[in-house]
NUVO-665606 format. One record per residue (C-alpha): residue number from 1; x, y, z. Coordinates in Angstrom, 1 decimal, always signed. Last residue first. Layout:
! residues N
(NUM (X Y Z))
...
END
This chain:
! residues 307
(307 (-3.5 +30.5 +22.0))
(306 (-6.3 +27.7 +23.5))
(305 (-7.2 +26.0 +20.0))
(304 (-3.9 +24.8 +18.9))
(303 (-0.9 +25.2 +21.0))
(302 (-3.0 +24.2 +24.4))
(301 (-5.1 +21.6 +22.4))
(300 (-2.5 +20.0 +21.3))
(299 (-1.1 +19.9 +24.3))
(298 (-4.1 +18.7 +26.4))
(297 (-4.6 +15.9 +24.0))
(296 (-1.2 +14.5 +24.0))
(295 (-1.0 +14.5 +27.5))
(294 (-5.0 +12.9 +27.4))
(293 (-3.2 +10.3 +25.6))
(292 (-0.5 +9.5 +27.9))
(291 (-3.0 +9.1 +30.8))
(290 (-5.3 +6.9 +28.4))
(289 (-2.8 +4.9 +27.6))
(288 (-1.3 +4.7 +24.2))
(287 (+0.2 +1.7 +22.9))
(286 (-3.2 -0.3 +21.3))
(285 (-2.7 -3.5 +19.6))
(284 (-2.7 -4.2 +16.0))
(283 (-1.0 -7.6 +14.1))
(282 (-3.3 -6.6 +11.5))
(281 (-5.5 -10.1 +11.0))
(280 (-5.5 -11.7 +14.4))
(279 (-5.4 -8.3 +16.0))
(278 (-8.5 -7.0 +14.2))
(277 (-10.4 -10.0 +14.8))
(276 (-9.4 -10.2 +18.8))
(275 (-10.9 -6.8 +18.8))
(274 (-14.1 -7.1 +20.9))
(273 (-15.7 -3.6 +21.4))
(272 (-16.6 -2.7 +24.8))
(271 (-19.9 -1.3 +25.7))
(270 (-21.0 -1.4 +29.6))
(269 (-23.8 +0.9 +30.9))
(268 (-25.8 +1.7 +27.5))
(267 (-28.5 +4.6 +28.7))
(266 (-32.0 +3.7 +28.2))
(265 (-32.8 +7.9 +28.5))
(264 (-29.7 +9.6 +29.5))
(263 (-28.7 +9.4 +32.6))
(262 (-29.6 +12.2 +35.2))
(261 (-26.6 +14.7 +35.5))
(260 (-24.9 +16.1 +39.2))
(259 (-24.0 +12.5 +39.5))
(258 (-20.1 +13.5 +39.4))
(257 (-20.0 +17.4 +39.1))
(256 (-15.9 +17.6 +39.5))
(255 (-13.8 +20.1 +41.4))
(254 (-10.4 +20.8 +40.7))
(253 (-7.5 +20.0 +42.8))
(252 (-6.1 +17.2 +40.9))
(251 (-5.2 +19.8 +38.2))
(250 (-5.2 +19.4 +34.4))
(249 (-3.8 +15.7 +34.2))
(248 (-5.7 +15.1 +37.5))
(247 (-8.9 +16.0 +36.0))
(246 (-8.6 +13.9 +33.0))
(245 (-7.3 +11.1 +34.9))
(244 (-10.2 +11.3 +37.1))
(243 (-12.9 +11.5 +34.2))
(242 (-11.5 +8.3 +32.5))
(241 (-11.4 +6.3 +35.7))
(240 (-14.8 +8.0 +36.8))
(239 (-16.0 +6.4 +33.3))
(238 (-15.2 +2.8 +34.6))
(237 (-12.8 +0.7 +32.0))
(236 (-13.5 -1.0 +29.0))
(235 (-10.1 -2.8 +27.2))
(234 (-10.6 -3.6 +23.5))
(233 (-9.2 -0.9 +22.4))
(232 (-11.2 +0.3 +19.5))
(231 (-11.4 +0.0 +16.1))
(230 (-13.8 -3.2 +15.6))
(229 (-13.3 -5.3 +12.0))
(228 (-15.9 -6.0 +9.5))
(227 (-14.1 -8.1 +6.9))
(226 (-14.8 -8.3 +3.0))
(225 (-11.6 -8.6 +2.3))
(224 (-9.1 -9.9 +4.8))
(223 (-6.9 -6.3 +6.3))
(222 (-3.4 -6.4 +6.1))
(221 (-2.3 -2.8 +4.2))
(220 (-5.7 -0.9 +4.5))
(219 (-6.5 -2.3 +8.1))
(218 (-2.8 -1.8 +9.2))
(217 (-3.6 +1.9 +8.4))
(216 (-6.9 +1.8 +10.1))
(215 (-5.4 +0.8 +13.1))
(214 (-2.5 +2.8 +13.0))
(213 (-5.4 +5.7 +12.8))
(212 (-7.1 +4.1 +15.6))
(211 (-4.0 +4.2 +17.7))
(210 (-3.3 +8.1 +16.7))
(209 (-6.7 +9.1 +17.5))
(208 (-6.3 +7.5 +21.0))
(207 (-9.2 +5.0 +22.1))
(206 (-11.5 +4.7 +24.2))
(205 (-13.6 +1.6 +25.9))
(204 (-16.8 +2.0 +28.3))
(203 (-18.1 +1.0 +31.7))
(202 (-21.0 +3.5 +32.9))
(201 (-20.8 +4.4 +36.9))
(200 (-20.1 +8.0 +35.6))
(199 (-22.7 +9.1 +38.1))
(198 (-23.6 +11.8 +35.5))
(197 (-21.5 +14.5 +34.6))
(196 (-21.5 +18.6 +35.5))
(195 (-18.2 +19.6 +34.4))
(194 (-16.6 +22.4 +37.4))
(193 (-15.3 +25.2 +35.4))
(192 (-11.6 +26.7 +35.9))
(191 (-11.7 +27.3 +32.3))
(190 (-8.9 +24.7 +31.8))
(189 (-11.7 +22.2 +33.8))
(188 (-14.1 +22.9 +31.1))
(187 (-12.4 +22.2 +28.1))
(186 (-11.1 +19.3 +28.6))
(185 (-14.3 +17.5 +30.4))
(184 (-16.4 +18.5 +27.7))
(183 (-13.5 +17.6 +25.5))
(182 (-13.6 +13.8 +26.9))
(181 (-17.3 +14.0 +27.1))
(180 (-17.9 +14.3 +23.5))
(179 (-19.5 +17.6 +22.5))
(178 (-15.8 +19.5 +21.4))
(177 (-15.5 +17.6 +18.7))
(176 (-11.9 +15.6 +18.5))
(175 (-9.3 +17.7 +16.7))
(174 (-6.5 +16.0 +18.6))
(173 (-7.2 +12.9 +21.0))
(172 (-10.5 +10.9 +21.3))
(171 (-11.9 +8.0 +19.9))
(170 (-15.2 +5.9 +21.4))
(169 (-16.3 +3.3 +18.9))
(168 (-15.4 +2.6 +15.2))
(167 (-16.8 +0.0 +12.9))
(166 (-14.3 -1.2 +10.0))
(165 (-15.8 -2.0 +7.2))
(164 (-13.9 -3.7 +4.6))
(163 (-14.1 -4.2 +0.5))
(162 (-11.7 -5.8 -2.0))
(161 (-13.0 -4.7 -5.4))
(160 (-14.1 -6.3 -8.7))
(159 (-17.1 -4.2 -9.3))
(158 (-20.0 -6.4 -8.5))
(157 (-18.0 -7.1 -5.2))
(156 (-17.4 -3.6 -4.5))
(155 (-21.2 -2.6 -5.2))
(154 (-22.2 -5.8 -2.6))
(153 (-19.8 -4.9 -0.1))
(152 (-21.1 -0.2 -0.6))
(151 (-24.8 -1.7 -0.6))
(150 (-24.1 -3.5 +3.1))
(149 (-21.8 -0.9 +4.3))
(148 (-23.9 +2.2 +3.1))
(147 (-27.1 +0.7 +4.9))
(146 (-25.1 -0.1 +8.2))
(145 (-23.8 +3.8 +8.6))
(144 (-27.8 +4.8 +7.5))
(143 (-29.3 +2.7 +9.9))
(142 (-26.7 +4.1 +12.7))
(141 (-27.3 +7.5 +11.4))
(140 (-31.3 +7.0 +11.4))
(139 (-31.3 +6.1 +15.1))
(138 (-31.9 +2.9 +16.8))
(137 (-29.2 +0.5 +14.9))
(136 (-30.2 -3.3 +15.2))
(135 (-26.9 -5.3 +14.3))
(134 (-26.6 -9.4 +15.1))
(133 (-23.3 -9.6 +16.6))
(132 (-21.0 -11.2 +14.4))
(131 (-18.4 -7.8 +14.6))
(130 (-18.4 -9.2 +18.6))
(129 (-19.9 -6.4 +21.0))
(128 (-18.5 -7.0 +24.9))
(127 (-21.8 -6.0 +27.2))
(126 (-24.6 -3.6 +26.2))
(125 (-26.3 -3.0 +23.1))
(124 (-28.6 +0.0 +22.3))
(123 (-27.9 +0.2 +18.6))
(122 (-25.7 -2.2 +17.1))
(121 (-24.5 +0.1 +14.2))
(120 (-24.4 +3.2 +16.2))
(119 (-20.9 +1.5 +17.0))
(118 (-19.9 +2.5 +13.8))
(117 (-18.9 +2.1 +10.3))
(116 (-16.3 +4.0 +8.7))
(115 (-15.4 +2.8 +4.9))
(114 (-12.6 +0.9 +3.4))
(113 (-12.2 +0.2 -0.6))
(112 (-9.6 -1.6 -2.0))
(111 (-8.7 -2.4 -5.7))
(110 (-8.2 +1.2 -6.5))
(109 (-8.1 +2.0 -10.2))
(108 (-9.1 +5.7 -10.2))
(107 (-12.8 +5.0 -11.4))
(106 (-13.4 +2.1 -9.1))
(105 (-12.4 +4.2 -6.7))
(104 (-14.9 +7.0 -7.6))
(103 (-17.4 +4.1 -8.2))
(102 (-17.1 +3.7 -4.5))
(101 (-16.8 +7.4 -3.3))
(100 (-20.6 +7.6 -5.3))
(99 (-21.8 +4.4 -3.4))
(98 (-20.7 +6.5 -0.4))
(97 (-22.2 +10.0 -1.1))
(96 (-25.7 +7.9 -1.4))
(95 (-25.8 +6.2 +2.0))
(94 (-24.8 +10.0 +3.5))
(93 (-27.6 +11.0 +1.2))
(92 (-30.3 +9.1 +3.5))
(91 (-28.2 +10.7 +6.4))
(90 (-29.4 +13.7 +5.5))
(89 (-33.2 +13.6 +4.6))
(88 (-33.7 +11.2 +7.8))
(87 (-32.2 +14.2 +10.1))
(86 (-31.8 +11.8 +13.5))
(85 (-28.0 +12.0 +13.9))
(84 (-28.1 +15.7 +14.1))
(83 (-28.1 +16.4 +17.8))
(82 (-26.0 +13.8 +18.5))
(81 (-23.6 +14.9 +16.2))
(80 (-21.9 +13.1 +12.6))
(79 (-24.5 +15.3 +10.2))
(78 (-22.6 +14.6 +6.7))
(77 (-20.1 +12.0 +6.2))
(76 (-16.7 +12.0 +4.5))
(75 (-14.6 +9.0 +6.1))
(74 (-14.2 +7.0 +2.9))
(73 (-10.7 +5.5 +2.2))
(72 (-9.8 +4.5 -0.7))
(71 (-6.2 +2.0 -1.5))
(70 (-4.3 +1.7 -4.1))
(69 (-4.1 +5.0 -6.1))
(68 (-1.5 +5.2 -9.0))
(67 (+0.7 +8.1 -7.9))
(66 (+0.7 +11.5 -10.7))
(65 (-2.8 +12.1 -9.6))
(64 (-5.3 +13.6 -11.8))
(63 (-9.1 +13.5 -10.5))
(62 (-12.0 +14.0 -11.6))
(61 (-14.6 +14.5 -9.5))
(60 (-18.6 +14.1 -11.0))
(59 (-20.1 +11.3 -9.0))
(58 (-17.8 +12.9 -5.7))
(57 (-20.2 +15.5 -6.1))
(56 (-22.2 +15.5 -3.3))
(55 (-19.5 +14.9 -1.0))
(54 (-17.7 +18.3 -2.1))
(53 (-14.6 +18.5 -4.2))
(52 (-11.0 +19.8 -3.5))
(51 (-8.0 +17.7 -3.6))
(50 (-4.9 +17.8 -1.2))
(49 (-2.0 +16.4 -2.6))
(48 (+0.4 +15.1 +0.5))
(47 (+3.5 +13.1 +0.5))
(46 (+5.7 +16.6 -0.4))
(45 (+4.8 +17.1 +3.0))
(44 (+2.7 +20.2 +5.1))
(43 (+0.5 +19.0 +7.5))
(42 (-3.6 +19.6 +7.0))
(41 (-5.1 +21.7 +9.5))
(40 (-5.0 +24.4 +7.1))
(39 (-7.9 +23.3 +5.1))
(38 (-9.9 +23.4 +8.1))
(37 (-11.7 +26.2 +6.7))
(36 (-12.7 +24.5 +3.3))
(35 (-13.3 +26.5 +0.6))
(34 (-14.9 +23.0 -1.2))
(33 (-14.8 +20.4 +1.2))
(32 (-11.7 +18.1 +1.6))
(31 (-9.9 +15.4 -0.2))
(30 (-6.5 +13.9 +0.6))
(29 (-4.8 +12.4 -1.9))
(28 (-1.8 +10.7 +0.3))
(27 (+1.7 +9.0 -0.7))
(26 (+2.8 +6.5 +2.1))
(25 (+5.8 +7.0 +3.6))
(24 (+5.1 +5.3 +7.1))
(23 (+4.9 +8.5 +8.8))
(22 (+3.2 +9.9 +6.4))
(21 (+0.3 +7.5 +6.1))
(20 (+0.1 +7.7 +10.1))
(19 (+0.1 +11.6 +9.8))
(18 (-2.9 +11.5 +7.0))
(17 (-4.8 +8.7 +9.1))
(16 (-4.6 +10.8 +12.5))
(15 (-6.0 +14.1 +10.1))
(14 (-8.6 +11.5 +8.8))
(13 (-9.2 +10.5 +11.9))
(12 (-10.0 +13.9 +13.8))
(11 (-11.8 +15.3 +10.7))
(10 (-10.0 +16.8 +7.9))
(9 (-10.0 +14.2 +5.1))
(8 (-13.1 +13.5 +4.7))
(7 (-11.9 +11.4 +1.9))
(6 (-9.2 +9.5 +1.9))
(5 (-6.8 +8.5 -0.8))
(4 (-4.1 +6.3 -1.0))
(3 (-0.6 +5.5 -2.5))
(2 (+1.9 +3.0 -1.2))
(1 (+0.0 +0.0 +0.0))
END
């Protein structure tokens, strides 16, 4: 795997995906939004074209690349927070967009396509979630992530090419959304506010950017075709763990609003994604703790946001 392309190209993973594809000298097409304002997220290397063209029109892109493309990855979706997971209109063209990124590959002679799949996938699942779990996603994006997996296999397979799915859980680390409870948490204590959580009694997994973009790397270069594969870490701990460590990496000193917050209606109390698949096939196993990894988020978001 020496030349790919990913689409969505700025958000947390595809900016872990770009650095991991660096890193291991991999040529990258990266394409982003029309006018995009996070264009300049993007690192500078002479590994790196960056390509303009909206989801919506990934029918029509043409592209010229002097590196013959391997591998595509899609990561371009529309409406990814809570508060917009439930627009039917939207994520029914999210399903679209994807078929589109597949004939796109098809078009530029890639023989492997990956998406991002969820956890939405499973819906309102508790315990440790197998990739042979029987699906049943509660909320149009998690119907609308499984619906673009299943049509985007069988469109590979008519057209000749390898096809994967990885489903991704809980990730955190640089240029994650500031609604997830890990920036919640970030960003409030460096204001010198007190978050206001639930009991935090909830068992869960995370994972650092950077370990599910080696992940996904390992994926493209080692992955089985037509494999669903879990990117996660495999390890689910107590929230309070993950809110302490937050709080103590900032200042152990700070006060914290644990079970100031009902739970959320048929909240999920233990979710842990089994990634015995994933390590079979890729050889990966997370190396960044959650302690290291909030380091690494605190700094970047120090230099980045903060100054």
């Amino acid at each position: 795997m020496n030349s790919v392309i990913i689409t969505g190209a700025t958000s947390m993973l595809g900016l872990a995906l770009i650095g991991e594809c660096i890193k291991n000298n991999t040529c990258v097409t990266a394409v982003i939004r029309e006018y995009s304002a996070k264009r300049d997220m993007l690192p500078n290397s002479d590994l790196l074209t960056v390509r303009e063209c909206d989801a919506s029109k990934l029918s029509d892109f043409e592209l010229d690349t002097k590196h013959s493309l391997n591998t595509f990855y899609h990561f371009a979706w529309e409406a990814t927070a809570n508060s917009e997971r439930n627009i039917v209109d939207v994520q029914n063209r999210n399903i679209m967009h994807t078929l589109s990124a597949v004939h796109l590959a098809h078009r530029l002679g890639c023989g492997r396509f990956i998406g991002a799949g969820s956890q939405a996938e499973y819906g309102r699942i508790s315990g440790i979630i197998s990739p042979t779990m029987r699906v049943a996603p509660d909320s149009a994006y998690g119907i609308a992530k499984f619906a673009a997996g299943r049509l985007a296999s069988l469109t590979c397979e008519q057209l000749g090419m390898e096809f994967i799915w990885p489903r991704i859980f809980s990730t955190y680390g640089a240029y994650d959304k500031p609604s997830t409870m890990v920036m919640y948490c970030i960003e409030s204590l460096l204001k010198g506010e007190k978050p206001i959580l639930t009991k935090c009694e909830q068992v869960w997994d995370y994972l650092h950017c950077e370990d599910a973009a080696r992940a996904l790397y390992l994926i493209g270069k080692k992955g089985i075709n037509q494999s669903i594969y879990h990117v996660g870490s495999g390890q689910a701990r107590p929230l309070t763990e993950y809110v302490y460590a937050i709080r103590d990496a900032i200042d152990p000193l700070l006060p914290l609003g644990i079970g100031e917050k009902a739970y959320a209606p048929k909240q999920v109390m233990y979710l842990c994604p089994d990634i015995s698949d994933l390590t079979r096939d890729t050889g990966f196993e997370p190396s960044i703790s959650f302690k290291v990894g909030i380091r690494k988020t605190l700094e970047w978001y120090r230099e980045r946001v903060q100054l």
